[in-house]
C-alpha positions as CSV (number, residue, x, y, z in Angstrom):
1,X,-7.4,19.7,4.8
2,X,-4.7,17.3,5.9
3,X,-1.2,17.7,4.8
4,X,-1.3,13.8,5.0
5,X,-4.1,13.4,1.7
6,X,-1.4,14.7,-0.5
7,X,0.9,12.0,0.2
8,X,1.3,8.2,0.0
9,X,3.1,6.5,3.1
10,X,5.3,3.4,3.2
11,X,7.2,2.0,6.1
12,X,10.0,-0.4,6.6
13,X,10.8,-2.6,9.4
14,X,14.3,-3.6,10.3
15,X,15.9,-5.5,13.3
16,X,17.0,-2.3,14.4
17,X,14.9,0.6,13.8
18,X,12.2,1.9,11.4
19,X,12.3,3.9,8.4
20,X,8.9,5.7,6.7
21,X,9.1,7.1,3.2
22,X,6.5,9.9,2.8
23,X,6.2,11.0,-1.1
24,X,4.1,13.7,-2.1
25,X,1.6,12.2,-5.4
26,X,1.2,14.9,-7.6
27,X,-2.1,12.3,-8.8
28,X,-3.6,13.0,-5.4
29,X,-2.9,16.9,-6.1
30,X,-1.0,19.4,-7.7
31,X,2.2,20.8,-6.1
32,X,0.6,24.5,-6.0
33,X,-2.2,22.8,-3.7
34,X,0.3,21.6,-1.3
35,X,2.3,24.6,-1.2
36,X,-0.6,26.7,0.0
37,X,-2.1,24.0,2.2
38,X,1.5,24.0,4.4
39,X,1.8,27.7,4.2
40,X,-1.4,27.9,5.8
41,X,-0.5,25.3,8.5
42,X,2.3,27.4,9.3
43,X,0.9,30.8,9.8
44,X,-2.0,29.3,11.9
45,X,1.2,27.5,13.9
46,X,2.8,30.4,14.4
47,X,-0.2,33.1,15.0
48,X,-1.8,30.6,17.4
49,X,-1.6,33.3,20.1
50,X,-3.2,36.0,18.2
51,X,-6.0,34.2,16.2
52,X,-7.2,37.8,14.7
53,X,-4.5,37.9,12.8
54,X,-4.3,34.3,11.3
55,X,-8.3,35.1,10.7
56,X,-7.0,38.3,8.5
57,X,-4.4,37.0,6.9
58,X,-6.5,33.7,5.8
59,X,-9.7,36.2,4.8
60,X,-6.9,38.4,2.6
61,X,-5.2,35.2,1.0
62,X,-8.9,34.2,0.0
63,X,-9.2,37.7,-1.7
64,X,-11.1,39.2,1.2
65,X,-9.9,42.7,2.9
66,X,-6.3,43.6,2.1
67,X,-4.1,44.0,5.4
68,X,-3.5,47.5,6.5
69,X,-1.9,49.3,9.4
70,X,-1.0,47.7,12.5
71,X,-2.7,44.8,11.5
72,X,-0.4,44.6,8.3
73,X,2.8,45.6,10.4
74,X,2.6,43.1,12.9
75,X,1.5,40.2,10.6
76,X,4.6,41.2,8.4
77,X,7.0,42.2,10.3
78,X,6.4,39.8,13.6
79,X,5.7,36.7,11.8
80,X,6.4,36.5,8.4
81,X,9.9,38.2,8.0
82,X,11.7,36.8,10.3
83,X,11.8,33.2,8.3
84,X,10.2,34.3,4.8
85,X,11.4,37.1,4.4
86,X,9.2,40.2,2.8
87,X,8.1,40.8,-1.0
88,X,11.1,43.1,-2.4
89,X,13.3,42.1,0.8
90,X,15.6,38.6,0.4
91,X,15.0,36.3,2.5
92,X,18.0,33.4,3.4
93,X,17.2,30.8,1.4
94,X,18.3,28.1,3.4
95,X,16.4,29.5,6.3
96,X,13.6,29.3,4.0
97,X,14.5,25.6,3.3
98,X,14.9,24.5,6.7
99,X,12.1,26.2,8.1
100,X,9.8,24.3,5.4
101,X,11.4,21.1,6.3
102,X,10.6,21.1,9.5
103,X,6.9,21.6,9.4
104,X,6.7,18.8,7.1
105,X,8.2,17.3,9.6
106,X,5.7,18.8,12.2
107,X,2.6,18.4,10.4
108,X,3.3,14.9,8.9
109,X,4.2,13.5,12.2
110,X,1.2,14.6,13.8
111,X,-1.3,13.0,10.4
112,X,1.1,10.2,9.9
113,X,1.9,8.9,13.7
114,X,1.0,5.0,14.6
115,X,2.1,5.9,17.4
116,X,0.2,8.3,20.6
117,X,1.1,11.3,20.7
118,X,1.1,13.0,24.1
119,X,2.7,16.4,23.2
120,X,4.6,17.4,20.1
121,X,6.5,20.3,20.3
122,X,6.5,22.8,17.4
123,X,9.4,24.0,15.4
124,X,11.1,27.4,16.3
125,X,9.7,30.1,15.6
126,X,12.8,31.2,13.7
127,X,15.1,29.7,11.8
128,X,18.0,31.7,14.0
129,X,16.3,29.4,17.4
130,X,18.5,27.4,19.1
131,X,18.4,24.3,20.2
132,X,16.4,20.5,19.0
133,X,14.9,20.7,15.6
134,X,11.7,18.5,17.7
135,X,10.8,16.2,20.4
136,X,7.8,14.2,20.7
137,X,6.5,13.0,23.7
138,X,4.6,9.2,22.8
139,X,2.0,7.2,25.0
140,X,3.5,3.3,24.6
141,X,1.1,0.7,24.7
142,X,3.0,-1.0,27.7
143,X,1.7,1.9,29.6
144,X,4.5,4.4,30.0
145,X,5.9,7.4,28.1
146,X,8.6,7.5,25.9
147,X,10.2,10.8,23.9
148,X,11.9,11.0,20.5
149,X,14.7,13.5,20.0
150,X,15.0,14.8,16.3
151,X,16.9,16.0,14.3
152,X,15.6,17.4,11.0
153,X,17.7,18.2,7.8
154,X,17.0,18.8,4.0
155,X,18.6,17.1,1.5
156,X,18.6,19.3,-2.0
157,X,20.7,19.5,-5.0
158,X,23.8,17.5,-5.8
159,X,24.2,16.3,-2.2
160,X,23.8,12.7,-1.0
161,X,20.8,11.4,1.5
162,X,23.0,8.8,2.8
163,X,25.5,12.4,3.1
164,X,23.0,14.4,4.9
165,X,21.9,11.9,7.0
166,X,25.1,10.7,8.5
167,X,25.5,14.6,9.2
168,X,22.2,14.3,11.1
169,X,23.6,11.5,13.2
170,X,26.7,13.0,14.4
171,X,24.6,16.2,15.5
172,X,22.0,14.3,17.2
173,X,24.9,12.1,19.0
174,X,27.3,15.0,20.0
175,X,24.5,17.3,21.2
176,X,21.3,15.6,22.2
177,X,21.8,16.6,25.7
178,X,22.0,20.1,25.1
179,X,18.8,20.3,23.0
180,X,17.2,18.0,26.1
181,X,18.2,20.5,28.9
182,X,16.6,23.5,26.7
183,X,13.6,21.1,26.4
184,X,13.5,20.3,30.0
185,X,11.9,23.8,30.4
186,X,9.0,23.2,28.8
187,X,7.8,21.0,31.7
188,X,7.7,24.5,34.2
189,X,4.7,25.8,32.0
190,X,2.9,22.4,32.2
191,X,-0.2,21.7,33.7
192,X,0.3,17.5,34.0
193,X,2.4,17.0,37.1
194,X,3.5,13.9,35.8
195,X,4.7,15.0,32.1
196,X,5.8,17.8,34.0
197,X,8.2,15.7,36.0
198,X,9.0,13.5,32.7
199,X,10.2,16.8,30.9
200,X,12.2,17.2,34.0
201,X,14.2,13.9,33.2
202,X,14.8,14.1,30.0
203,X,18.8,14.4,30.4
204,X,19.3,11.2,32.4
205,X,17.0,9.6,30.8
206,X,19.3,9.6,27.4
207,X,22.5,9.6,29.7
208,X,21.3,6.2,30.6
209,X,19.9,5.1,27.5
210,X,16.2,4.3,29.1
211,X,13.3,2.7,27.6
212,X,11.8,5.8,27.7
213,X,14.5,7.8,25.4
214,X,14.6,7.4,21.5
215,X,15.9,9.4,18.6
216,X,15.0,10.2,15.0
217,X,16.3,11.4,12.1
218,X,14.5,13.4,9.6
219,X,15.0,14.6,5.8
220,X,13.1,16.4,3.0
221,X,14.7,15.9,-0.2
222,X,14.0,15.7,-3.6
223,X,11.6,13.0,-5.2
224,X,14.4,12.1,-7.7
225,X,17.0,11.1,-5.1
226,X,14.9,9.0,-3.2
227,X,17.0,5.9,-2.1
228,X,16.0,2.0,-2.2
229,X,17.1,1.9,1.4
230,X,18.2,4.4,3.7
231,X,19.2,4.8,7.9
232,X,21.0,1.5,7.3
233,X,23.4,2.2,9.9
234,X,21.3,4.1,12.5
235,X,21.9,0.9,15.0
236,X,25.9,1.1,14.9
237,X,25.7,4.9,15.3
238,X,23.4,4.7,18.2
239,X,24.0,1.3,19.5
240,X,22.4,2.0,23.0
241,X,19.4,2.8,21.7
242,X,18.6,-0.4,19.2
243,X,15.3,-1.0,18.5
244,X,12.1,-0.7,16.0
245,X,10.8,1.2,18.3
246,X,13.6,3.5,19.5
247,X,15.4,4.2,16.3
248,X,13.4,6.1,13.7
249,X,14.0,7.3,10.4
250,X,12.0,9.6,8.1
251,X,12.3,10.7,3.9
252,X,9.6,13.5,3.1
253,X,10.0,13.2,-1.0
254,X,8.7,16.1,-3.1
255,X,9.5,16.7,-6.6
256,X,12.5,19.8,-6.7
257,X,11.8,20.7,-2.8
258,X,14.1,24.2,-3.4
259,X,10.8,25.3,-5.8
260,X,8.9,23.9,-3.6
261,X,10.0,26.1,-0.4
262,X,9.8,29.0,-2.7
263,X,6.2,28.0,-3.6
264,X,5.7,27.7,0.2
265,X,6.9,31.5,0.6
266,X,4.8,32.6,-2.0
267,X,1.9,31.1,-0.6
268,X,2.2,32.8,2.5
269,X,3.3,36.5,0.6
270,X,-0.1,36.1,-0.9
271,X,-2.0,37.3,2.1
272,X,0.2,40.4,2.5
């Protein structure tokens, strides 16, 4: 099931950039349903090179055979703890957090995008990674390709959006270069000499504030704090870079997010 069916979708246009509210509508489905529906999204994200484990922890979260062994081991150890943590064994919270946040990030950009997507790259596999929180590589109609640099936070508790945003800013402005050069070695493993060559430009291409470099700024926070307005100054902080199209902003609502990540976790304990 899409992510996407458990949320409604609203975008707004300004002179100088973009802003989509995505708000989970707990008519459309229960929280519990969307907690397990992202936890399974993740562990198929991150077991995509193995897909005989995904395909036994999805048959034991369904109440099929119980993991044992190596099987267990590998599954627990490799892939869940290092984010989740284990049943019995704490897990950091705001790793937790974080790592939720940026596969609604992921997912809901893939399900939600007007735009082509070329290549999307997935979040870390931990929450320890270095480096950009996400890049995505888009087809523009005009006929050439244009990446998005993002930078993905949470917003929960007493803490301000407009707060946490303005903290996204500053990191995306002070080190988008650094996150581009780690990117940049994606292109070696890629097939497509010509994305292949794009990946290699990626540095100069925000150096010199082309066409074909943008930036966005993400946030899950809770339903409650959800602003009337929000990335209002995302055109003075990134003046270079002004336009609709090159400037985008992005509010993943969900009632009490905190539970919600702890629902996530839960979710995915299950198929232990």
């Amino acid at each position: 099931m899409n992510l996407a069916a458990f949320f409604t979708q609203h975008e707004t246009a300004e002179s100088t950039h973009t802003w989509t509210l995505i708000s989970h509508d707990p008519n459309l489905s229960p929280i519990d349903a969307l907690a397990e529906c992202l936890a399974d999204k993740i562990m198929a994200s991150h077991m995509r090179g193995c897909p005989q484990y995904y395909d036994a922890w999805k048959q034991s979260v369904s109440g099929g055979a119980t993991l044992t062994g190596t099987v267990y081991d590998a599954i627990s150890v490799a892939f869940v703890k290092p984010i989740f943590g284990l049943p019995g064994e704490a897990a950091n919270i705001d790793h937790v957090q974080g790592a939720v946040s940026q596969f609604l990030w992921y997912v809901l950009t893939l399900e939600c995008s007007t735009e082509e997507i070329v290549r999307i790259e997935r979040p870390g596999f931990s929450p320890l990674d270095h480096g950009g929180d996400g890049i995505v590589i888009h087809k523009i109609p005009d006929g050439y390709l244009m990446f998005r640099l993002w930078e993905i936070k949470k917003s929960i508790g007493a803490g301000s959006v407009s707060s946490t945003v303005n903290t996204a800013y500053e990191q995306l402005g002070s080190r988008a270069m650094e996150y581009l050069a780690r990117f940049t070695t994606v292109g070696q493993e890629l097939s497509d000499p010509d994305l292949s060559n794009f990946y290699s430009r990626l540095v100069e291409l925000w150096v010199d504030a082309n066409r074909e470099a943008a930036a966005g700024v993400a946030v899950a926070i809770d339903a409650d704090k959800t602003p009337q307005t929000c990335f209002t100054t995302f055109g003075t902080q990134f003046p270079r870079f002004v336009s609709p199209r090159r400037l985008k902003g992005m509010l993943t609502a969900i009632d009490d997010l905190a539970s919600f990540s702890e629902k996530v976790q839960a979710a995915i304990w299950k198929g232990l």
